[in-house]
C-alpha atoms as one frame of an Amber mdcrd trajectory, in Angstrom:
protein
  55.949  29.083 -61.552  57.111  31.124 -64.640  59.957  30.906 -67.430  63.277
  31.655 -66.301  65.451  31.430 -69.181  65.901  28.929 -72.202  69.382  27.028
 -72.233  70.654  24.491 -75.085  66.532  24.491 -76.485  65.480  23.657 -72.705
  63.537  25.831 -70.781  64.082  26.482 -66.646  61.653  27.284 -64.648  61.471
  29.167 -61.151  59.104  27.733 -58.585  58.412  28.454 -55.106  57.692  25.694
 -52.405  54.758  26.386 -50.739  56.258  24.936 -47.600  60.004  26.355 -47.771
  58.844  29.167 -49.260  62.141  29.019 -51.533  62.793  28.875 -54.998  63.934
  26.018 -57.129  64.739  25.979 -60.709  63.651  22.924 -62.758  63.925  22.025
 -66.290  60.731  21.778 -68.856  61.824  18.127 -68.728  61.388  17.354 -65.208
  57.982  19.512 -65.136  56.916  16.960 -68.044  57.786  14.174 -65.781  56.160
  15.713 -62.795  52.843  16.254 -64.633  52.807  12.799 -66.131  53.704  11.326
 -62.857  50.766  13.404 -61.346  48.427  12.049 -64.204  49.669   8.321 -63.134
  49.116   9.118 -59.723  45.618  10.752 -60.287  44.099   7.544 -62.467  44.353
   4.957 -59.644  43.344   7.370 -57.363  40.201   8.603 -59.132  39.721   4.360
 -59.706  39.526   3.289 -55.874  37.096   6.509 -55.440  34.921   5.277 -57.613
  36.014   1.628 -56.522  34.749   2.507 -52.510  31.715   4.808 -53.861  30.082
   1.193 -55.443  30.929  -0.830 -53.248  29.403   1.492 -50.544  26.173   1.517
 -53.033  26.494  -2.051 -52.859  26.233  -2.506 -49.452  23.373  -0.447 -49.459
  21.463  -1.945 -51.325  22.529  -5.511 -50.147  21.572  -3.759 -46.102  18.119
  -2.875 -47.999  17.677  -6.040 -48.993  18.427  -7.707 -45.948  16.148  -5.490
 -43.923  12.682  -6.263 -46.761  13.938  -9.904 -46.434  13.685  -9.712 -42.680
  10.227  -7.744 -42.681   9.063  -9.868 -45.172   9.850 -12.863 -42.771   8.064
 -11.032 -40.047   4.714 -10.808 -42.086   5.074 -14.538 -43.264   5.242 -15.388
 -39.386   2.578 -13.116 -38.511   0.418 -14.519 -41.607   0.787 -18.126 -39.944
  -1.812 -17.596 -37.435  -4.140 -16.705 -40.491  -6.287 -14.251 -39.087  -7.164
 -11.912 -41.773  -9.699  -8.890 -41.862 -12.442  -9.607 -45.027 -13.082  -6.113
 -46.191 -17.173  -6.336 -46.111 -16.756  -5.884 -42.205 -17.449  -2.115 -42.399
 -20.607  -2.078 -44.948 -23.196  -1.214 -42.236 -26.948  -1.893 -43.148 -29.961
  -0.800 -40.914 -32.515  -3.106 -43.004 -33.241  -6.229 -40.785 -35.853  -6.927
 -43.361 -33.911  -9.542 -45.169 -32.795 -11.760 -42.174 -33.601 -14.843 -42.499
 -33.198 -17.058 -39.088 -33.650 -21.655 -38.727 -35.419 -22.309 -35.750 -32.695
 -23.045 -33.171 -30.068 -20.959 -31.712 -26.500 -22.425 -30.787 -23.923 -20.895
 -28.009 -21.088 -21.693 -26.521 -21.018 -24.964 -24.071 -19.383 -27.020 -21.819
 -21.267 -30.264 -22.670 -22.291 -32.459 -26.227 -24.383 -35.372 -26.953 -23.546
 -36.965 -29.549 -25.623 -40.194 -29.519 -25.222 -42.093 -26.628 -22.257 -40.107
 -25.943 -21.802 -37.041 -23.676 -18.506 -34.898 -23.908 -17.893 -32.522 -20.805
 -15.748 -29.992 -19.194 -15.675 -31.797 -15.686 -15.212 -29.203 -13.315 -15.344
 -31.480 -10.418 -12.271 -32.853 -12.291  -9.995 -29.552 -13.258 -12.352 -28.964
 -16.089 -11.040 -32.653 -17.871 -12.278 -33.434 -20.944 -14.737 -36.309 -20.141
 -17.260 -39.061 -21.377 -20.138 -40.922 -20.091 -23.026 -41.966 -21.369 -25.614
 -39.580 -22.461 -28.738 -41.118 -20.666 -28.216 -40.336 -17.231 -30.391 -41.469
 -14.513 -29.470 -39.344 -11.036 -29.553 -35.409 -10.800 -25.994 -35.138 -11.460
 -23.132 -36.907 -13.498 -21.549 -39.652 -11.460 -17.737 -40.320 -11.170 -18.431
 -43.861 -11.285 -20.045 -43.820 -14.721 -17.440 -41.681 -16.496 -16.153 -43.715
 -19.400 -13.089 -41.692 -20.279 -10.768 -38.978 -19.058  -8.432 -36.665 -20.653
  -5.365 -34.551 -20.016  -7.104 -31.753 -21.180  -8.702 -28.601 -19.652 -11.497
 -27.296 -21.588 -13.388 -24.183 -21.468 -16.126 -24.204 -24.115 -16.884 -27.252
 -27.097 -18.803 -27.966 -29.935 -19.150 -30.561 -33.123 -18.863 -30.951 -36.264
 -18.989 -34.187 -38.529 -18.794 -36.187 -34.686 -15.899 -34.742 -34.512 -15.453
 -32.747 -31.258 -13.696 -29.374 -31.207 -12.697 -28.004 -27.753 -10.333 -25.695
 -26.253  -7.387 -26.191 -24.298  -7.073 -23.873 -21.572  -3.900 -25.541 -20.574
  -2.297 -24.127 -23.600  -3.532 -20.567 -24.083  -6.605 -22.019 -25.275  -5.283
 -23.706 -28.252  -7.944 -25.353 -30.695  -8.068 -28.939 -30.421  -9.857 -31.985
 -32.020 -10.808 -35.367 -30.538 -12.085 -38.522 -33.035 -13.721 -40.481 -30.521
 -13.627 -43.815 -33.021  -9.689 -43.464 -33.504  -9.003 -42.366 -29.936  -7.077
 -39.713 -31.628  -6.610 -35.845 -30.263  -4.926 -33.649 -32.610  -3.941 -29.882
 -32.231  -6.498 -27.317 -34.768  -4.809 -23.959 -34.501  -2.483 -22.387 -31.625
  -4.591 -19.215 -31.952  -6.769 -17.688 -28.861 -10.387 -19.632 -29.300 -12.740
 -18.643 -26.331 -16.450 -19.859 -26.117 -16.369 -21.911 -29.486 -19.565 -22.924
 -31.565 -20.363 -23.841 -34.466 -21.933 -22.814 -38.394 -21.901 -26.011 -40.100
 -18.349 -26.793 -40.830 -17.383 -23.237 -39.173 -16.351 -22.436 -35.665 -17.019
 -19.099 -34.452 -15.391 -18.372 -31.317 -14.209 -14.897 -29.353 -10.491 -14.100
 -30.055  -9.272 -12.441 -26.859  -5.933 -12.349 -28.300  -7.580  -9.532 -30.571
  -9.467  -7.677 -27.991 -12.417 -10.052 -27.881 -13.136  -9.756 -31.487 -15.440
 -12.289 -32.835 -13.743 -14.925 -35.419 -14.487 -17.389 -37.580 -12.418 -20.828
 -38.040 -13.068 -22.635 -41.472 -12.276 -26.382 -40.588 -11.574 -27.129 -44.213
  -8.934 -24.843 -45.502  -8.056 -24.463 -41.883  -8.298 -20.426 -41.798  -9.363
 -17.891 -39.943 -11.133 -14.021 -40.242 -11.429 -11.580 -37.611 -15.380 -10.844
 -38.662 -15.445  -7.299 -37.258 -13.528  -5.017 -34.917 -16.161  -4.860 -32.419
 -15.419  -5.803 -28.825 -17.822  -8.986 -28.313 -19.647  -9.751 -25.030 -21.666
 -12.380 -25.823 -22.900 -14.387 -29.251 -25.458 -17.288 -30.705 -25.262 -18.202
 -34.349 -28.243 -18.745 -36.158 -27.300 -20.460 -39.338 -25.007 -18.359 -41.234
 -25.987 -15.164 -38.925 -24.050 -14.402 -35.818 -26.331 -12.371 -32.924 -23.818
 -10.854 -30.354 -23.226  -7.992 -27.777 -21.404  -5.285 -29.092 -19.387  -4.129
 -25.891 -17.886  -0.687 -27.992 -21.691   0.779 -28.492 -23.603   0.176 -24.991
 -23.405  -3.206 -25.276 -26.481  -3.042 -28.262 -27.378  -5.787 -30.164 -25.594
  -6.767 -33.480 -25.965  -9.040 -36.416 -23.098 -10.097 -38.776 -22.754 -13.115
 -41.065 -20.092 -15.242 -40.692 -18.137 -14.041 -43.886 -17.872 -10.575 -42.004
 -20.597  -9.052 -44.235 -23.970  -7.415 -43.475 -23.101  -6.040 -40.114 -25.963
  -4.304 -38.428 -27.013  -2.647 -35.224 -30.752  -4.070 -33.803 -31.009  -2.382
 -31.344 -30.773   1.477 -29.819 -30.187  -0.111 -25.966 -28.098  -2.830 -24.394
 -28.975  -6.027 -23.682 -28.400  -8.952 -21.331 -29.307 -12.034 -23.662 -31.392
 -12.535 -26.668 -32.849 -15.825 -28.493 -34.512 -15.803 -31.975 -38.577 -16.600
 -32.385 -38.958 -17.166 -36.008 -39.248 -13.345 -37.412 -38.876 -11.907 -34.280
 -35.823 -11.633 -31.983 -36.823 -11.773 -28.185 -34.145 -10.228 -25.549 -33.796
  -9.295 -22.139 -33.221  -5.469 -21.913 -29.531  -4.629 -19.957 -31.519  -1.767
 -18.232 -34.673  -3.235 -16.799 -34.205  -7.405 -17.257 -37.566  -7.001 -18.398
 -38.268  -9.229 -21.624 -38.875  -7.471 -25.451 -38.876  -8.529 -28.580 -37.946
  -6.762 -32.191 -39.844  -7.763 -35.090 -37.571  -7.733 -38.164 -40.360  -6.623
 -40.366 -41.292  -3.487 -38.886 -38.135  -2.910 -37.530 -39.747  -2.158 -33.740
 -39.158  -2.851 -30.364 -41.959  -3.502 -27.548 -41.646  -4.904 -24.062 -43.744
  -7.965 -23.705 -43.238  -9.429 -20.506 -42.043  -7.947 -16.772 -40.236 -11.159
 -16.324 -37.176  -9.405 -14.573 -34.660 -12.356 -15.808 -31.167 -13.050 -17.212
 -29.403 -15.465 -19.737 -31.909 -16.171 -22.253 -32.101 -19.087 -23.877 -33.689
 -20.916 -26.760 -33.865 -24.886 -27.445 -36.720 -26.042 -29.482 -39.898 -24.351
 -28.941 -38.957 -23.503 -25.114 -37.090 -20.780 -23.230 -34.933 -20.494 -20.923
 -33.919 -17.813 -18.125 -32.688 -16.887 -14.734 -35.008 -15.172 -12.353 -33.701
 -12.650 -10.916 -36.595 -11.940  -8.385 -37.156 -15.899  -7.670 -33.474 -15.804
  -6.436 -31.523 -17.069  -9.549 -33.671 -20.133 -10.419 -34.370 -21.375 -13.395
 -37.743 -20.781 -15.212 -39.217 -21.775 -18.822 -41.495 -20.319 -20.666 -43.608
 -20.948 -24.230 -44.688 -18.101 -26.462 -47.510 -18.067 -29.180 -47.109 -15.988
 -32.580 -49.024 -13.221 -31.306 -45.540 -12.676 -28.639 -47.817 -13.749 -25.615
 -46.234 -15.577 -22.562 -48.357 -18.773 -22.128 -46.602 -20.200 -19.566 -43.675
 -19.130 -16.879 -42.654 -22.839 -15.243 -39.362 -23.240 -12.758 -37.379 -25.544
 -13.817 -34.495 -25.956 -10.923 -35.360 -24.241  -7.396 -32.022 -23.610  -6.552
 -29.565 -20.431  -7.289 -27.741 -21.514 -10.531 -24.658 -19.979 -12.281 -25.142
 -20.812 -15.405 -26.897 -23.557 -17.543 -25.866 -25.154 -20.839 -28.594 -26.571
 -22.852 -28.235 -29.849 -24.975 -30.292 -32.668 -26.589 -29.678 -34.989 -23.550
 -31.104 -32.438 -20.595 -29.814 -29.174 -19.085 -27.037 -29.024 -17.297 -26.418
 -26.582 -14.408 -23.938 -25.051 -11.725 -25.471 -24.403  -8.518 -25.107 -22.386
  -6.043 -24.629 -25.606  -3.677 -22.041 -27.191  -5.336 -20.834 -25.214  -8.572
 -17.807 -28.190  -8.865 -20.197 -30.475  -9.702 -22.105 -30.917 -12.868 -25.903
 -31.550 -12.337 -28.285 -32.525 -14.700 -32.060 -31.614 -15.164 -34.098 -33.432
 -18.197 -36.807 -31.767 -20.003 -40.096 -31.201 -19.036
């Protein structure tokens, strides 16, 4: 626009419409009044931008805040099972000169005395958790002489306090614990526990929920730690040691204690078994089943017997294996400190699966009848 003319001390103005493209003329007066009305107009306006621009900040930050809330839920759900990592797992240590092994071995098993007591996986029964009495008299457990049954399938067991611990296969293999005295059976921990024993009040057990990791279960603040990320074949504990199979390197022998610290590699091959002989560790080799031992002084390996077995065992001053060239029987044998084999002795002369060893006898499944559970006393 631009001054026209002045009139009576007013001023005109000419302005052309940007849309009629035709002039008007309009007092100073009215252009006053159109630029305050434009101010008015341009206040509110300028107020519900900022107005929208917080509250779309606000829902921003309330959306953040929703999504670490629901994140933060998912951890705190994960964090229930209470599997955590310790961070000692990776400190690797080739010394085995510090080891320091008790004199008996314990693995997983199917059977416990406890006094007079036996608990068993009855596989002649679904695998039922089971009693009888621990002094048994025939070559096999008897239905007739089974005290109690329950609802329970097990796979492996151990005890603590005379407490049994067992594992429900019914239920993913869910921890469970049954107080013979108060009849009572109460559910541990709904996390994966798979051939369960024991480190005094600690079970350590294969998580197969975490790729066969090992794991260990404190009974008293009722946690657990994944001890290493090794793929486990096969374990004994030794006191606060854990001996096991490491399936991710060939299946070579590790140690690791049950805190997840001082975890070590024994051994350059794979083995089959292994069983500890005061400073020595004696196993079966994975490529020969002949038998060697390592002594944990000199850090060395030597074969010392061609006894082409399998499954190793240990309970008291005794072995155990399976002889592979006296068609899966069992045989025993003693050993003096100088690692010489005094004596190979069969012990069942029938094909056997497997054997669990325990303070009442050993107890077997054979080839004849692997549903039923037979029993074999000591020598």
């Amino acid at each position: 626009c631009f001054l026209l003319y002045n009139h009576n001390n007013s001023s005109f103005f000419k302005v052309k419409c940007q849309l009629s493209r035709r002039y008007l003329y309009i007092s100073d007066i009215n252009c006053r009044r159109a630029y305050i009305l434009k101010k008015l107009i341009l206040i509110p306006l300028i107020y519900c931008i900022l107005l929208i621009g917080c509250s779309k900040a606000d829902d921003t930050t309330r959306s953040d805040l929703t999504s670490t809330t629901s994140s933060t839920a998912e951890r705190g759900s994960y964090s229930n099972t209470k599997v955590t990592l310790p961070s000692s797992t990776t400190n690797y240590n080739n010394s085995t000169q510090n080891l320091n092994f008790i004199a008996s071995d314990l693995s997983y098993s199917k059977f416990i005395s406890m006094g007079q007591l036996l608990f068993f996986s009855d596989s002649n029964n679904n695998n039922k958790l089971s009693v009888t009495s621990s002094s048994l008299s025939a070559n096999y457990i008897q239905d007739e002489n089974i005290h109690d049954i329950y609802d329970y399938s097990v796979e492996s067991m151990t005890s603590i306090d005379n407490i049994i611990y067992f594992t429900n296969t019914s239920e993913n293999n869910s921890l469970y614990k049954l107080d013979y005295e108060r009849k009572s059976i109460t559910l541990v921990s709904s996390n994966y526990f798979s051939e369960i024993s024991n480190s005094a009040n600690d079970i350590i057990y294969i998580n197969k929920a975490m790729d066969n990791t090992l794991g260990c279960y404190s009974t008293k603040n009722n946690t657990s730690i994944q001890l290493s990320s090794d793929k486990c074949g096969s374990f004994i504990v030794n006191g606060e040691y854990i001996l096991y199979k490491n399936l991710d390197d060939n299946s070579s022998l590790y140690v690791i204690k049950k805190d997840g610290s001082g975890r070590r590699k024994l051994t350059s091959t794979g083995v089959d078994s292994f069983a500890t002989f005061k400073n020595y560790i004696l196993y079966i080799n994975a490529e020969d089943n002949y038998l060697y031992s390592l002594d944990l002084t000199s850090e060395t390996s030597k074969r010392i017997d061609l006894l082409n077995g399998t499954n190793l065992k240990h309970y008291d001053q005794t072995f155990y294996f399976i002889s592979i060239e006296h068609s899966n029987h069992l045989y025993s044998f003693s050993i003096d400190d100088e690692l010489n084999i005094i004596e190979k002795t069969p012990i069942i002369n029938d094909a056997i699966n497997n054997y669990y060893l325990t303070e009442s006898g050993i107890f077997s499944k054979q080839g004849i009848n692997i549903n039923k559970n037979y029993f074999t006393s000591y020598k």
